[in-house]
C-alpha angles and dihedrals in degrees: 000000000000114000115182125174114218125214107269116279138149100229121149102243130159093287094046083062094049097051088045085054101042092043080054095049095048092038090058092040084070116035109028109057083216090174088053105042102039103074101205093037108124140093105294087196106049082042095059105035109014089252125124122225126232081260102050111139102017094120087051098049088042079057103046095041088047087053087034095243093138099168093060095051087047090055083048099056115333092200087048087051083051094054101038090052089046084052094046083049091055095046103055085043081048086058096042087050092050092045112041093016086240111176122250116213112241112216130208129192133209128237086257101050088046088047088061092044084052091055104031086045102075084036090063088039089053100043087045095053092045085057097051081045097052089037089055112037106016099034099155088065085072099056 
């Protein structure tokens, strides 16, 4: 892994977009109740058969981070608690950035590092969906 600072600056880069993206969802997480407003907003899937999507509870856990109630997001969807916080993380670095033109480091992994991503990343997608899927269907197994 290759970590370099740059000189400080206030371009829009990759992260800049993510933290813009991440400081919208979580805007509109607290103040737009998107779930109540929107008529035909819900899971088609776990509607129609019980069963819970790899994205069931992100509107939740956009909700609760967004009200900093993390540990019902993370009841919600633990890996969609991960990744709001790490938006809400790369927004407030977005507006530092913006505002005092502080660096951001720019990473870069190696082949071998994104070869373990490649292969810890569906492990993490399947142990969080069996636990949606537990949490949803199967919820006394939890107690």
């Amino acid at each position: 892994m290759k970590v370099t600072i740059p000189a400080p600056n206030r371009r829009l880069g990759t992260f800049e977009w993510l933290g813009l993206v991440g400081l919208g969802g979580l805007l509109l997480g607290r103040y737009v109740p998107v779930a109540r407003i929107i008529p035909f907003w819900g899971c088609v899937l776990r509607e129609h058969t019980g069963w819970p999507c790899l994205g069931c509870g992100l509107t939740r856990v956009a909700d609760r981070v967004a009200h900093f109630n993390i540990p019902g997001a993370w009841e919600a969807n633990p890996l969609g608690t991960v990744c709001a916080l790490l938006f809400a993380l790369a927004a407030v670095a977005t507006v530092l950035h913006f505002l005092f033109a502080m660096p951001i480091p720019e990473v870069e992994l190696e082949e071998r590092e994104w070869r373990w991503i490649r292969i810890a990343f569906p492990l993490v997608l399947l142990v969080n969906y069996a636990y949606v899927v537990v949490h949803t269907r199967f919820p006394h197994l939890l107690s």
